[in-house]
N, C-alpha and C positions, 0 to 999 in steps of 0.2 A: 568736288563732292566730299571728299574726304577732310577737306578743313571744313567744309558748313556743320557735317556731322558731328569736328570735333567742337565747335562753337555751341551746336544745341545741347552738347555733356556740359561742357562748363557752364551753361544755362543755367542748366538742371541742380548743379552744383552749388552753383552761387543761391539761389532758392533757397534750396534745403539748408545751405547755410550761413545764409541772414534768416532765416524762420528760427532754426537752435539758435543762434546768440541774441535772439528779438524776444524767445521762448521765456526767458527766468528774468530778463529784464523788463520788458513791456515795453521799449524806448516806441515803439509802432504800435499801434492800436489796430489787431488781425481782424480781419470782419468774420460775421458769425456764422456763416456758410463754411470758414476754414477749421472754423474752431469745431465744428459738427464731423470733420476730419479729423482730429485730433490722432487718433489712435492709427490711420492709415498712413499720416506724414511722415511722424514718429518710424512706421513700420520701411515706408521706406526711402526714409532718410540712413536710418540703420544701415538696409541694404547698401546705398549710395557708399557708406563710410567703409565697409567692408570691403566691395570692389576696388576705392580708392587706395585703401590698403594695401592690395593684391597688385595695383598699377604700378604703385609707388615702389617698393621689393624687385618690379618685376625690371624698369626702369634700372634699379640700382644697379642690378647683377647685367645690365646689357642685354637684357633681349629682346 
């Protein structure tokens, strides 16, 4: 249970960040239902990079 959980985070992740590096390039052409999203992805993609942050720290120091 606990690795499926951690496979649908790294989902999640991987998403959000091929959309930011797909964002200023266009190498993918986003369909227009996501692009109508724009401002919620963004919002929480943000969050996403924050928590990854706080993982990453949290990781370093062993705990």
């Amino acid at each position: 249970m606990r690795s499926m959980a951690k496979m649908i985070i790294f989902v999640v992740y991987l998403f959000f960040g091929i959309y930011f590096i797909n964002y200023p390039f266009e190498i993918v052409k986003i369909p227009a239902f996501i692009s109508t999203m724009e401002s919620w992805l963004l919002f929480i993609g943000g969050i996403l990079i924050i928590i990854g942050g706080i993982n990453f720290f949290r990781a370093s120091r062993g705990y």
